[in-house]
VOKOL-546574 format. One record per residue (C-alpha): x, y, z. Coordinates in steps of 0.1 Angstrom, whole numbers, padded with zeros to 4 digits, always signed. Layout:
# residues N
XYZ...
//
This chain:
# residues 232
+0930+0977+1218+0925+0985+1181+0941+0960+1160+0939+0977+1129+0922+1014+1123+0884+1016+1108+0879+1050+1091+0844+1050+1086+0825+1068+1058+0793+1078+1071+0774+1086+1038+0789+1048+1028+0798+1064+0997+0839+1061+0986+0838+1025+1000+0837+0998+0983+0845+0962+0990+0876+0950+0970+0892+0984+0964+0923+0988+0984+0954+1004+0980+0993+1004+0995+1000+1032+1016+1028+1043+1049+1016+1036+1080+1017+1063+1102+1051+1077+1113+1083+1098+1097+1111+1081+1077+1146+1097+1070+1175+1088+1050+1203+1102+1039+1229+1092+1010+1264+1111+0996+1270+1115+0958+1301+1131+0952+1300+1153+0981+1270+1165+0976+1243+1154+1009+1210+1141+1000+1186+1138+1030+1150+1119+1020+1117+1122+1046+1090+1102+1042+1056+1106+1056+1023+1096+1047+0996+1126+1039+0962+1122+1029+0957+1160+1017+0978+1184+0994+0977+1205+1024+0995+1180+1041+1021+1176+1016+1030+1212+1009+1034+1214+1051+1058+1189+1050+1078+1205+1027+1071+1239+1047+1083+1219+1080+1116+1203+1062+1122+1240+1045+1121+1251+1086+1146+1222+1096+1170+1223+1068+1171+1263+1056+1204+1265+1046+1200+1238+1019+1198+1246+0981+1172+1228+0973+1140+1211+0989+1125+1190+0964+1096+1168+0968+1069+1145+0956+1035+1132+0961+1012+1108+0956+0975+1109+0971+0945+1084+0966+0915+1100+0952+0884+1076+0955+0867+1065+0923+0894+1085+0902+0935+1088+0893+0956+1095+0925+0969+1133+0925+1003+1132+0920+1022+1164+0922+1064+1168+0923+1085+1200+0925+1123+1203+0913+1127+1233+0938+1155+1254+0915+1172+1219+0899+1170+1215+0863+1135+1207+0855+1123+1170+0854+1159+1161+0875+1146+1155+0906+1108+1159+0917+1096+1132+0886+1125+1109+0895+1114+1110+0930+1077+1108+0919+1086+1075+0899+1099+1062+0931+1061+1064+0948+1045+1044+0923+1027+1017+0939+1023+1038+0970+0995+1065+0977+0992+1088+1003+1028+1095+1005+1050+1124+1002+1093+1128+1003+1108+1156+1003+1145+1157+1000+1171+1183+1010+1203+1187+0988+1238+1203+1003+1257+1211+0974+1294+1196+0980+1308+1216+0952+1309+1191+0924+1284+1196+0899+1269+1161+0889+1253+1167+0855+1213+1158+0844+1218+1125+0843+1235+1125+0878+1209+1143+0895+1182+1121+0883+1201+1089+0900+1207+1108+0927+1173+1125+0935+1165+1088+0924+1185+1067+0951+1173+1091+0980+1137+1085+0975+1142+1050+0974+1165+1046+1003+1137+1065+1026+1112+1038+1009+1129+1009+1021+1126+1020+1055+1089+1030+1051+1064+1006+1070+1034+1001+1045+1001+0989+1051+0971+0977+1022+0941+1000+1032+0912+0982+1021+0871+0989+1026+0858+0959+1047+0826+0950+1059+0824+0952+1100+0806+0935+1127+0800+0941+1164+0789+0919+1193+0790+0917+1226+0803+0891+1250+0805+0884+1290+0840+0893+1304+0846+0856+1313+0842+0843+1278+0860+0875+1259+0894+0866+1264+0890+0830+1246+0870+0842+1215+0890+0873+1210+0918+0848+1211+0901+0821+1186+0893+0853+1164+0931+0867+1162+0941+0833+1153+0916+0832+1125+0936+0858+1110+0952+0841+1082+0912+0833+1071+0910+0874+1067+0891+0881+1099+0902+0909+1117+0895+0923+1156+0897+0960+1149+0887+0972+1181+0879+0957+1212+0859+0980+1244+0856+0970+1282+0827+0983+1295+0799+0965+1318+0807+0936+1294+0832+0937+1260+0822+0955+1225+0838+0938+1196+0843+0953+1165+0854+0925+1141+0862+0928+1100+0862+0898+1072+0844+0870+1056+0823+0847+1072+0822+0865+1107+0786+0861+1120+0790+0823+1110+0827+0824+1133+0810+0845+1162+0779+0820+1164+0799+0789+1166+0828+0803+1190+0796+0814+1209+0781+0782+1208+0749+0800+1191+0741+0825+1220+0755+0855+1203+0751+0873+1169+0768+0890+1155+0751+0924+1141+0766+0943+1105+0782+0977+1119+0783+0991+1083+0817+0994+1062+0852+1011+1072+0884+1016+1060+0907+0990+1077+0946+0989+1074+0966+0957+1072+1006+0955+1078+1021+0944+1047+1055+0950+1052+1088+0969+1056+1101+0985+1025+1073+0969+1004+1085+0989+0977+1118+0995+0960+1133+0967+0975
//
């Protein structure tokens, strides 16, 4: 089973070793926070296109469509350049709630929250929106599992099914060394796939020199960093 998730880049282009960025893992956050009677309701979900982000907002317009206002933010990674970062105030005063929210994200790419206002009658002022718009975005971020995605080098080899289950467990434990088991395949006999320094060394002497372990090119890999990373 996949420990982590290679995205590959065939052209071997947009990947290069030590670049890496923080980013959600894959899922849907929600939060929700009262300021003077008004509702604020923050979702959080990762995108990796603006086409992704503006459906989002779409899908939360759908879910919520009596709400005044949708408002939302974004923040994608764009290899070799600045991240696009885009942010809408959706009918509040401008700059009080899709920049606050934006200045939330920093830190984070692919990532976009959108968050739906009730009005609860009492009007909170410039300064109060931006806090408010503020405090949803980073109550939905403290929830938010984040993971570094990082270009890494990958290897593959091949091993008997009666000696797979001890290496891949000498290779998990070498985790803290950076070395990674990304994907594992049972077939006739077992297909590592296997990111980090020093692995064909690690491979020949768990193998006791019998097997090599062959360069498979570079991916993108994902690493768990942690819950609520940001905004703590």
């Amino acid at each position: 089973m996949p420990a982590s998730t290679p995205q590959t880049d065939p052209t071997g282009q947009h990947l290069t070793p030590g670049e890496s960025y923080l980013r959600p893992a894959d899922g849907q956050w929600e939060a929700t926070i009262e300021v003077r009677r008004s509702t604020f309701i923050a979702i959080a979900r990762r995108v990796t296109s603006e086409q992704e982000a503006r459906a989002l907002v779409e899908e939360v317009r759908k879910a919520y469509p009596d709400a005044r206002h949708h408002c939302s933010a974004f923040i994608l990674h764009t290899p070799g350049a600045q991240p696009v970062a885009r942010s809408s105030d959706d009918g509040e005063p401008a700059g009080t709630a899709g920049q606050p929210m934006l200045d939330m994200l920093r830190g984070l790419q692919d990532v976009a929250v959108v968050v739906v206002r009730y009005f609860g009658g009492v009007l909170l002022g410039t300064g109060g929106l931006v806090r408010a718009y503020s405090d949803a975005a980073r109550e939905v971020l403290r929830l938010v599992d984040v993971v570094r995605r990082q270009p890494e080098r990958l290897f593959h080899f091949r091993l008997d099914h009666a000696e797979a289950g001890r290496v891949e467990a000498e290779l998990r434990s070498a985790g803290e060394a950076g070395v990674r088991v990304v994907d594992v395949e049972y077939g006739r006999d077992v297909k590592f796939t296997v990111a980090g320094p020093g692995v064909p060394e690690l491979v020949a002497r768990l193998s006791g020199g019998r097997v090599s372990a062959d360069a498979a090119g570079m991916a993108w890999v994902e690493v768990p960093v942690s819950r609520g990373a940001l905004n703590s």
